[in-house]
C-alpha positions in Angstrom: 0.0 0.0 0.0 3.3 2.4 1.1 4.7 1.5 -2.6 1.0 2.8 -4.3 1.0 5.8 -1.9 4.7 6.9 -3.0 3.7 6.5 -7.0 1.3 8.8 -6.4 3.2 11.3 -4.9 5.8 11.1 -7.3 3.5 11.2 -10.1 2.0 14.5 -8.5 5.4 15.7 -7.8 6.4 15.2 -11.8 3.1 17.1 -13.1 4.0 20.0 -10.5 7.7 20.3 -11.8 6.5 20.2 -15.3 3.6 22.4 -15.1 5.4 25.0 -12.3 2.4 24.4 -10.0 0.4 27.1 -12.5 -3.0 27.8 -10.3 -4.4 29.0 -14.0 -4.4 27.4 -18.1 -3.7 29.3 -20.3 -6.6 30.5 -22.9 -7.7 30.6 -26.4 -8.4 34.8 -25.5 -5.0 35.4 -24.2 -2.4 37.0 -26.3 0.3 34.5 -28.2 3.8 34.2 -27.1 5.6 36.8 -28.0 8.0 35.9 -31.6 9.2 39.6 -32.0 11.2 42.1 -29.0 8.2 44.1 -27.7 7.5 47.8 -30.3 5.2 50.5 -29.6 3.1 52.0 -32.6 1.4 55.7 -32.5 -1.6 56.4 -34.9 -1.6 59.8 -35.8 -5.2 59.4 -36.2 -6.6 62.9 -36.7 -9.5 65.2 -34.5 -10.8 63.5 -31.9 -14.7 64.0 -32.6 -14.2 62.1 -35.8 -15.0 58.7 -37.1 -11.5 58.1 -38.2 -10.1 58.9 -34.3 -13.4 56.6 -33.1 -11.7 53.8 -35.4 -7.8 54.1 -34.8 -8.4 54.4 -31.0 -10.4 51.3 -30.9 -7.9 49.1 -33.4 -5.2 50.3 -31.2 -6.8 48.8 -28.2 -7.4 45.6 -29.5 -4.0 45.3 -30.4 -3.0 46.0 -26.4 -5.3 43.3 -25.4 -4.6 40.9 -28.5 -0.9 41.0 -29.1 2.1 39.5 -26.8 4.4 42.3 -28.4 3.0 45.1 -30.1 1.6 48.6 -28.2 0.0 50.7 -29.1 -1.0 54.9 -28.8 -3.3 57.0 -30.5 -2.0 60.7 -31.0 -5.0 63.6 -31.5 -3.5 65.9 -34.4 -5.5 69.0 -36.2 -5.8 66.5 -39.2 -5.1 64.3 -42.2 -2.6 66.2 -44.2 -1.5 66.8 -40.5 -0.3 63.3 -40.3 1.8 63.6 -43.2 3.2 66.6 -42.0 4.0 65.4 -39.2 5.9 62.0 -40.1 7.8 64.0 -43.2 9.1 67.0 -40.8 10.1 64.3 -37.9 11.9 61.1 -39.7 12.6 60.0 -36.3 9.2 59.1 -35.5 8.3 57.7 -39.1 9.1 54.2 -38.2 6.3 53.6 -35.5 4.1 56.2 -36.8 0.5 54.5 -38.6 -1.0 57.3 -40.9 -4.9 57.5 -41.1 -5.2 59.6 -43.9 -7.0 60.1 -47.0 -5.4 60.4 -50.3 -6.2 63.8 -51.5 -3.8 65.9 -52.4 -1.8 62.6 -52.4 0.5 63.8 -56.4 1.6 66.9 -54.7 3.4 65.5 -52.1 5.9 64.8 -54.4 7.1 68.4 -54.5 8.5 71.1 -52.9 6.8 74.9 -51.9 8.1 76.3 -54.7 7.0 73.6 -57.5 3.0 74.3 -56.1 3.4 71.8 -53.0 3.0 71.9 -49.3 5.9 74.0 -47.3 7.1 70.4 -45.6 7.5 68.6 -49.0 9.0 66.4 -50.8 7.7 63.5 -48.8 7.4 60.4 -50.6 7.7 57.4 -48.4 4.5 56.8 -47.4 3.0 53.0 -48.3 -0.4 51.8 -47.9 -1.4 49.4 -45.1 -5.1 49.1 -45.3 -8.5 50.2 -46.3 -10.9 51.6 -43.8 -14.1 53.5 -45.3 -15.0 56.1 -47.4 -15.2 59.5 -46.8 -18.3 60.9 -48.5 -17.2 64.3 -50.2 -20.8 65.8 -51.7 -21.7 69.6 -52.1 -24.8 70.5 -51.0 -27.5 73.8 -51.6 -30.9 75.4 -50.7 -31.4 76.3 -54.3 -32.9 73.3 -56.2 -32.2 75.2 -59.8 -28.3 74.5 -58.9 -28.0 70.6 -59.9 -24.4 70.1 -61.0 -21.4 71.8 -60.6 -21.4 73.3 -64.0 -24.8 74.8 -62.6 -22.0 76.5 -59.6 -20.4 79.2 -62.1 -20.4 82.3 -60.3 -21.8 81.3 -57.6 -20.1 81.5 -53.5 -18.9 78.4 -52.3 -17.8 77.2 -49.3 -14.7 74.4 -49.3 -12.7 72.6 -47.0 -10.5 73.4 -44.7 -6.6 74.9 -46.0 -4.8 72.5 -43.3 -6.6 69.6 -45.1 -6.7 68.5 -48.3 -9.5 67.6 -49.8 -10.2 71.4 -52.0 -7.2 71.0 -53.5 -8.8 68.3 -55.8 -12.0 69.8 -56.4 -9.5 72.8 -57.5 -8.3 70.8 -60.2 -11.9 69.3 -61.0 -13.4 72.6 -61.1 -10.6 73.8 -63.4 -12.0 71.2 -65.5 -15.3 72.0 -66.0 -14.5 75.4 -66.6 -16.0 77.0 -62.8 -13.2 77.5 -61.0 -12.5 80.9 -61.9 -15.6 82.2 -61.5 -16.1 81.2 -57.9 -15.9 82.4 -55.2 -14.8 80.3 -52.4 -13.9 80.4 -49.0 -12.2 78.0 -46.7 -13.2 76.6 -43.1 -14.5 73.5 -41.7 -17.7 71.9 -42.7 -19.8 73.5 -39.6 -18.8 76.7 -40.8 -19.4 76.1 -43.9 -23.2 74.5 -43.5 -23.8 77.3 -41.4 -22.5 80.0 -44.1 -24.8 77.8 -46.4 -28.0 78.1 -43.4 -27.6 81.9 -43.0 -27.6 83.0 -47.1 -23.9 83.8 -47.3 -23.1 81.5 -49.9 -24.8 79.3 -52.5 -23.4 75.8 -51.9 -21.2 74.1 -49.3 -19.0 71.1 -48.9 -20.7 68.3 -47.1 -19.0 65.6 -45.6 -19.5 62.4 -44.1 -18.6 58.5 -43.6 -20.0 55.8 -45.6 -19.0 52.0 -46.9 -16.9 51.2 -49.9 -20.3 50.3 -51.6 -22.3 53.6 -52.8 -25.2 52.5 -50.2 -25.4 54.7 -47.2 -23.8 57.4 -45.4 -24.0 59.0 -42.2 -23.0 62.6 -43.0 -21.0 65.2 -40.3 -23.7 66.7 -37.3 -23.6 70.0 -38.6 -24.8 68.4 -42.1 -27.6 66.5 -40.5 -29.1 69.5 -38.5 -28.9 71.7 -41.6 -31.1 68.4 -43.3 -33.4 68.3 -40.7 -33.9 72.1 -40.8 -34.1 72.7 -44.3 -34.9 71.3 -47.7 -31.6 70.1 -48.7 -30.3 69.6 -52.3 -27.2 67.9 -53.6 -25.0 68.7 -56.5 -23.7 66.2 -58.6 -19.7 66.2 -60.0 -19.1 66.5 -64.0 -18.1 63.1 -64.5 -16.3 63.6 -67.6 -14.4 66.7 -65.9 -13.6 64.3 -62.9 -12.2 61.8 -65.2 -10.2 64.5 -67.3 -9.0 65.7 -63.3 -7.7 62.0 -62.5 -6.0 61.5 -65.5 -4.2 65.1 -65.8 -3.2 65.6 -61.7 -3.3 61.6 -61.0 -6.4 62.4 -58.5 -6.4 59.6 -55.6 -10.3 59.8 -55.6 -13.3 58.8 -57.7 -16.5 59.9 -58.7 -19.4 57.4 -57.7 -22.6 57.6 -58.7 -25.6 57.5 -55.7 -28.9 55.9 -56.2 -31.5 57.8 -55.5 -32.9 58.7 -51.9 -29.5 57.2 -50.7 -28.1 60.3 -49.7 -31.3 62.1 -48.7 -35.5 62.2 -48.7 -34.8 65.3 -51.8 -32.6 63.4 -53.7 -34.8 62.4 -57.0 -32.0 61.7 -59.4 -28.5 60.3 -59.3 -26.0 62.4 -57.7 -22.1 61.9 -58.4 -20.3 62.5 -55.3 -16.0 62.3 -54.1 -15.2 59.2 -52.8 -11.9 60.0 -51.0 -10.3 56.5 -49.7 -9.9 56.6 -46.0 -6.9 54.1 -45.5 -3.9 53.6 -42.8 -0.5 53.8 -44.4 2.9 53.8 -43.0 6.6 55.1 -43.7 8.6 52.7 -46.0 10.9 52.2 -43.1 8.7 50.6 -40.6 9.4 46.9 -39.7 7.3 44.2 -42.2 6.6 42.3 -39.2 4.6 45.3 -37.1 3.1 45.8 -40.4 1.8 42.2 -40.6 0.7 42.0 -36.8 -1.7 45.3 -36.9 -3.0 43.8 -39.8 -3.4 40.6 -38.0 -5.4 42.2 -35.0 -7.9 44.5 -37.5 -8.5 41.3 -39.5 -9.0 38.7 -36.8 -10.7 40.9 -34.0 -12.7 43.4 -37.1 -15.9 42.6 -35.6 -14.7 44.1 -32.4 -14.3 46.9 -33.4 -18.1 48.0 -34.0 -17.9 48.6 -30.1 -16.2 51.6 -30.6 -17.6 53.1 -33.8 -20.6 52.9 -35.9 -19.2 53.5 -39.2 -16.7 50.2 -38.7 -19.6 48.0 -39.5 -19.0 48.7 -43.1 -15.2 48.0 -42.9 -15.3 44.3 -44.8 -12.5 42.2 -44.8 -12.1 41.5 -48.7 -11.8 45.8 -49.0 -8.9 45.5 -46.5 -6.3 45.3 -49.3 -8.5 47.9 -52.0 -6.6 50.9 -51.9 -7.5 54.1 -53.5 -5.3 54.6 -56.5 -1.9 52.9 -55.7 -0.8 49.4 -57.1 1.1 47.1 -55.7 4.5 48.8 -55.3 2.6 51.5 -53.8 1.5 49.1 -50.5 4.2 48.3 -47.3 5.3 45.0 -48.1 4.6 44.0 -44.3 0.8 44.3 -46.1 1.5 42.3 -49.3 2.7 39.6 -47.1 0.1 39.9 -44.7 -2.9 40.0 -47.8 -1.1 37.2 -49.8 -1.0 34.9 -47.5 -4.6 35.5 -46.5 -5.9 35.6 -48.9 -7.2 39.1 -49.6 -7.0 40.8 -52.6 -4.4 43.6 -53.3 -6.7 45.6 -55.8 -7.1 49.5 -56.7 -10.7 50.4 -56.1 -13.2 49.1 -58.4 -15.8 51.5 -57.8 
């Protein structure tokens, strides 16, 4: 009976030294072993009432509960062409910096202040990592005999902010259909500029807003929603051709996509063509493949998750991951080619 007794206890003894006595298993929800030295990521993620903030702050915290090695931050900044700014006037941080950033403005990054581009350029180096959503870039009015933008010559118009991006295109689309030196335009964000359009000061206004990849739905800025709610509404449609003769002239990273009726509003009766503007993470050339690879590993496996934090991430699909706006492949990180080839996602420009 002594001999059974001390086989036992030996046998316990043998499990405790193997297992270290561990009073808890370890689980499927826990983070893997850690395969790379632990590396801390920043988002520069933009203004911290917007949807793209909403979405950055809430992949960066599933990628501190989800991965053994990579942290994360997410850095407030005054905006998207912010971001760039900010990663092409400080190469030290460019390696663990994530850009959330649209690609407006994208071709004159390329140059300097004196060749027409921003006072921080050239700054080149940026590589696409992922597609989010869409920002919805639409112009709206209170005059229903102003339909499309050819219908805008002479008229007061109200455009984006200078510290972001987005007017510089319609610039060049403008130029196209032959308005642009007939308006007259002034620059601010899109609550000013709904509530120039609300008080008679000018005759349309930029509207923004967030919507899928698919030209379904969108949910449009507050400011745009309580001038809707207030007022009869109408939207004014892009010149397609002049869009196209934009992208092919200035190498526009946007697109003109047609609505469906009532999609955008209760007054919309007729098609309206509207900016899609690619809202997408990128990152400098020079950060590691493998951090690369393991953000994309969190916002693909835990991408349901993240509809906690935002409600424009339920239209983020993982088959749009690797759909960027206008680059091809030499334009994407290659932590992401790896990462989408050998999950089988596809590495497309958008086909909308």
């Amino acid at each position: 009976m002594k001999k059974v007794l001390y086989c036992l206890l030996s046998m316990v003894l043998m499990v405790g030294l193997v297992g270290g006595f561990s009073p808890k298993l370890a689980t499927a929800s826990e983070p893997k072993s850690a395969p790379h030295k632990e590396f801390q990521v920043q988002f520069l993620a933009g203004r911290a009432d917007s949807a793209e903030f909403a979405l950055t702050h809430g992949l960066s915290t599933l990628i501190n509960k989800h991965s053994a090695w990579l942290k994360a931050t997410v850095l407030e900044t005054p905006g998207m062409l912010s971001n760039y700014e900010m990663v092409a006037v400080k190469p030290e941080i460019r390696h663990k910096s994530i850009i959330c950033g649209v690609v407006s403005g994208a071709p004159l990054f390329a140059k300097t202040k004196d060749e027409g581009g921003f006072s921080w350029g050239p700054y080149t180096d940026s590589r696409f990592v992922a597609r989010l959503n869409e920002t919805i870039h639409t112009l709206v009015t209170l005059d229903k005999n102003i339909k499309t933008i050819k219908d805008m010559k002479g008229k007061k118009l109200a455009d984006g902010r200078t510290v972001a991006t987005r007017w510089l295109e319609n610039e060049m689309i403008f130029k196209e259909a032959g308005i642009r030196d007939t308006l007259k335009v002034s620059h601010g964000g899109t609550g000013r500029g709904i509530s120039a359009l609300r008080d008679g000061l000018v005759d349309v206004a930029v509207a923004l807003g967030i919507g899928p990849v698919e030209p379904t739905a969108w949910i449009p800025l507050a400011p745009v929603q309580q001038l809707m709610a207030m007022k009869t509404v109408y939207f004014v449609s892009y010149d397609v051709e002049a869009f196209e003769r934009a992208i092919k002239k200035y190498n526009l990273g946007t697109s003109p996509v047609t609505y469906p009726p009532k999609a955008l509003g209760p007054n919309q009766t007729e098609p309206v063509v509207i900016k899609y503007d690619p809202l997408s993470l990128l990152a400098d050339k020079t950060m590691d493949a493998e951090v690369v690879s393991e953000v994309l590993r969190i916002f693909d496996e835990y991408l349901r998750e993240l509809d906690e934090f935002s409600v424009t991430a339920k239209w983020i699909k993982r088959e749009n991951l690797g759909t960027s706006g206008y680059e091809l492949e030499k334009g994407y990180h290659p932590g992401a080619i790896k990462y989408f080839k050998e999950h089988g996602i596809k590495i497309r420009v958008n086909p909308w």
